[in-house]
C-alpha positions in Angstrom: 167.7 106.1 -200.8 167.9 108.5 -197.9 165.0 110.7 -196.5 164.5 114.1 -195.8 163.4 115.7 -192.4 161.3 118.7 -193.3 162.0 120.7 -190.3 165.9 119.9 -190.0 166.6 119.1 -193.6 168.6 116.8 -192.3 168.9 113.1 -193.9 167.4 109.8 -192.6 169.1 106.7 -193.7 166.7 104.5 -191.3 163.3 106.4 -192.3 163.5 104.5 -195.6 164.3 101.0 -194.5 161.2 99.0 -194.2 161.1 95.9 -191.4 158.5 93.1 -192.0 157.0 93.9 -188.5 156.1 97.3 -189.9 153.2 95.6 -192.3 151.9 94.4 -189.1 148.9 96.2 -188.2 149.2 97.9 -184.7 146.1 96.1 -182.9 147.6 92.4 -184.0 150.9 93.7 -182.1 148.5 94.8 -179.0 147.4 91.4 -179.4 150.9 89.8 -179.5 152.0 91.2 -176.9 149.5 89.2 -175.1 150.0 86.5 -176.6 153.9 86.4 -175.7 153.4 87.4 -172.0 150.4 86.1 -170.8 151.5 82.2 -170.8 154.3 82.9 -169.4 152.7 83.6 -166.1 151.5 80.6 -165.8 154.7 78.9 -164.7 157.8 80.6 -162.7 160.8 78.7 -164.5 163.8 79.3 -165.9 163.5 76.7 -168.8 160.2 78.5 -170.6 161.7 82.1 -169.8 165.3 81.6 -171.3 163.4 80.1 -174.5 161.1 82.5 -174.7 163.6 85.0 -174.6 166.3 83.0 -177.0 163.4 82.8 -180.1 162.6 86.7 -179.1 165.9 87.8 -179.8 166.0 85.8 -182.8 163.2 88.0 -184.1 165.2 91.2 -183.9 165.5 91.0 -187.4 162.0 91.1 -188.0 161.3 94.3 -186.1 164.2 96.8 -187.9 165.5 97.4 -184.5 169.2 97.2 -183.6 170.7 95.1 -181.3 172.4 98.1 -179.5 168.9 99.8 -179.8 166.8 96.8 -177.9 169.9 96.7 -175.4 169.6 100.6 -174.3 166.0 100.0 -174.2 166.2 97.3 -172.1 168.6 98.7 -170.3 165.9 99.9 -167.3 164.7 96.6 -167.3 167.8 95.0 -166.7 168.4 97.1 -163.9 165.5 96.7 -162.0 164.7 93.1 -162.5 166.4 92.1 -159.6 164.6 94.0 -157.5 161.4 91.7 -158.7 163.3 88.7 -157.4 164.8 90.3 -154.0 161.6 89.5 -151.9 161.6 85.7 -153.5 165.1 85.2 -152.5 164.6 86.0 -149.2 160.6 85.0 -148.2 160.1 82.6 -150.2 159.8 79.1 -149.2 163.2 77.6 -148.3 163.9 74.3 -149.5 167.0 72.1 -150.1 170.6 73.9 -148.7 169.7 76.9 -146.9 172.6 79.4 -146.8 171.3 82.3 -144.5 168.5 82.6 -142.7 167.8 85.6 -140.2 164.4 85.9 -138.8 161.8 85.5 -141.2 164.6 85.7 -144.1 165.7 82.8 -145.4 168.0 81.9 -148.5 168.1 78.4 -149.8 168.3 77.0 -153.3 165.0 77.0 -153.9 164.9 80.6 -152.9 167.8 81.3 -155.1 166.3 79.0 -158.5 163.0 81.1 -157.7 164.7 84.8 -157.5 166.5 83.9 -160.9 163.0 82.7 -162.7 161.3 85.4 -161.8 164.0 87.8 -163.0 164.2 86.5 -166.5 160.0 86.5 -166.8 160.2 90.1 -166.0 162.8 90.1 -168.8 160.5 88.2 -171.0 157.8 90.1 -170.4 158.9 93.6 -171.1 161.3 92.4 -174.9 158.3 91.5 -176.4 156.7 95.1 -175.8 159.3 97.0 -176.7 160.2 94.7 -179.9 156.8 95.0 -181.1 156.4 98.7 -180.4 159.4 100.4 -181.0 159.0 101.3 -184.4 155.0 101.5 -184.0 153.8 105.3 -185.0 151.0 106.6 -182.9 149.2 108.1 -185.7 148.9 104.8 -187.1 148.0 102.8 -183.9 145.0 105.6 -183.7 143.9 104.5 -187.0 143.9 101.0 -185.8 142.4 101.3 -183.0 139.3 103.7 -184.1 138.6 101.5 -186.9 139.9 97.7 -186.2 139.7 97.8 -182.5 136.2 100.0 -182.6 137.5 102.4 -179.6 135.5 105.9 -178.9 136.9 108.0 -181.3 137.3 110.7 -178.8 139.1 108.5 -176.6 142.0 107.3 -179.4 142.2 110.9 -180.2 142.8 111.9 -176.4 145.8 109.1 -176.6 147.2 110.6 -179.6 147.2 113.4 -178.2 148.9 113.1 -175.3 151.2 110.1 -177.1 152.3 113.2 -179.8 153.4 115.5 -176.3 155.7 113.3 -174.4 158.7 113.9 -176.8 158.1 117.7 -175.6 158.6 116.5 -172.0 162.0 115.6 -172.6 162.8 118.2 -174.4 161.4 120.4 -171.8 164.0 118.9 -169.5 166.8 119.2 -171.3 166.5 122.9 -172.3 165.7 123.3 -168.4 169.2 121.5 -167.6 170.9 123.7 -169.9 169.7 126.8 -168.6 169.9 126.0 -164.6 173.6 125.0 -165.8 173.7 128.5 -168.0 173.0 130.5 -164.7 175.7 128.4 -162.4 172.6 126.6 -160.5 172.7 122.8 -162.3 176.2 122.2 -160.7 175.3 120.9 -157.4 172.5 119.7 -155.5 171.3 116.8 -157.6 168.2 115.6 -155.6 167.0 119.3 -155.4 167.4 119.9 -158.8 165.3 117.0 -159.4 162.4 117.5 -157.5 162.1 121.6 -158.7 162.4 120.5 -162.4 159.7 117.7 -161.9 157.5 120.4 -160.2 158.3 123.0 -163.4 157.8 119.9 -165.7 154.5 118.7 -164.3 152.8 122.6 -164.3 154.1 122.4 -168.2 152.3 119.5 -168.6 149.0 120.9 -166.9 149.1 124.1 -168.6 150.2 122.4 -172.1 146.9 120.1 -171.9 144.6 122.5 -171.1 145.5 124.2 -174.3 145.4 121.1 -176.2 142.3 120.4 -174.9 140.7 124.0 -175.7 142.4 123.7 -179.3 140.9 120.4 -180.0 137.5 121.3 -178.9 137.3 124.1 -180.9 138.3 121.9 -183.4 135.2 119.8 -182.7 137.4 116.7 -181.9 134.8 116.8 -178.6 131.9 116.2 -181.2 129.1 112.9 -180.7 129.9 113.0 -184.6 130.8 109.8 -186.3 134.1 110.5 -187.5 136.3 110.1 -190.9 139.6 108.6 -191.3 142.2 109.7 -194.3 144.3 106.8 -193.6 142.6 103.1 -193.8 143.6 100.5 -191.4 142.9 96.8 -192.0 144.0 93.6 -191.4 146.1 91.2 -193.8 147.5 87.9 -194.0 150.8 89.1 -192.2 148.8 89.7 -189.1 147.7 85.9 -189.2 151.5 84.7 -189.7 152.7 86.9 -186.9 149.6 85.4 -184.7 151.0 82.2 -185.4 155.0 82.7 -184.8 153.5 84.1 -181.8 151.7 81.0 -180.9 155.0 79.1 -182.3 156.8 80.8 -179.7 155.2 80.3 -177.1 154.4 76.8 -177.3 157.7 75.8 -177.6 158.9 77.7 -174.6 156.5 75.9 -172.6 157.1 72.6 -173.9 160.7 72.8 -173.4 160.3 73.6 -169.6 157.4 70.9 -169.2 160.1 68.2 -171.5 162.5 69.5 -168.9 160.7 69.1 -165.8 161.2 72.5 -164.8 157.2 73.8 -165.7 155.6 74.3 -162.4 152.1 76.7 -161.6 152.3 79.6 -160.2 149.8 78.4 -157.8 151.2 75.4 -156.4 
């Protein structure tokens, strides 16, 4: 059974096609993602990270993501990880065969084992995030957190807010793009072109929340009064099962690197 968009009439095959993630309530995913990144930096290894990331993927399933989907998302990620491991390929301290070395700069396998671990944790930190959030609607994450998470109302409403405007932003850019390439002036020029549309981009942004703002506080959403919500959010035993594979997760992928001798501290 296919949806209906009510602005495009278009159909959505995917709207209707429930994941078991989705009965999760938004605060236990806050809470998740914690769970699935915080241990991890308590060792730089390539054991616990490869793990971690192995039973992650294995949860795609779970979430009603794609594989192609996580990929493109992850897809900044992958990119700039190595940048997180240049500086520990190159400072950090050498040990065993060292392979260059030119004033304080030194690569050595130890430098090398290190720069790879700390590439896969930034990789295991950020799938967890976008696994457990990339199907998450801010409307209901609002919910959760004014009446699970006890936040200021004012302030959850300031976040969806803001969260509802940043699909604007892109399309902001695009119809820029098309008309700087409409009048012959997208051609050429790339850093240029850049910088002026981030400039014509960030005044939108300043002049579209001040309106917001003034709309919402004549509203009253500025109001000291205790607030109503149409939409309930609660907890259920899901959110205790997903605490647990969580836990699951995490436990084995330190095990594995402390059974494999490869579980060290960050600090020593």
């Amino acid at each position: 059974m296919t949806a209906v968009d009510a602005r495009t009439g278009a159909h959505d095959v995917g709207a209707e096609r429930a994941a078991w993630l989705d009965g999760v309530n938004p605060v236990t995913k806050i809470v998740l993602a914690l769970l699935l990144s915080v241990p991890l930096l308590a060792s730089i290894d390539v054991t616990s990270a490869l793990v971690a990331i192995a039973l992650q993927l294995a949860c795609i399933p779970l979430t009603g993501l794609g594989a192609l989907t996580v990929l493109k998302r992850m897809l900044p990620v992958l990119v700039f990880a190595p940048v997180a491991g240049v500086s520990m390929l190159l400072y950090a301290e050498p040990g065993g065969t060292v392979y260059w070395s030119f004033w304080y700069a030194t690569i050595s396998d130890d430098s090398i084992a290190l720069a790879v671990a700390v590439c896969l944790r930034v990789l295991a930190l950020a799938l967890p995030t976008i696994l457990l959030f990339g199907r998450t609607d801010p409307t209901e994450l609002a919910d959760a957190l004014a009446q699970v998470a006890k936040l200021p109302s004012r302030f959850v409403l300031g976040v969806l807010a803001g969260t509802r405007t940043l699909g604007l932003f892109l399309d902001d850019w695009r119809s820029m793009g098309l008309a700087r390439r409409a009048r012959g002036v997208g051609d050429s020029g790339a850093v240029r072109r850049f910088f002026s549309m981030a400039f014509v981009l960030l005044v939108f942004a300043v002049r579209r929340g001040t309106k917001l703002a003034m709309a919402m506080e004549a509203r009253g959403f500025g109001s000291g009064i205790p607030r109503t919500w149409s939409r309930p959010s609660r907890l259920h035993p899901r959110d205790v099962v997903a605490l647990l594979g969580a836990a699951a997760i995490m436990t084995v992928a330190i095990a594995a690197a402390v059974v494999a001798g490869t579980f060290r501290f960050v600090w020593s």
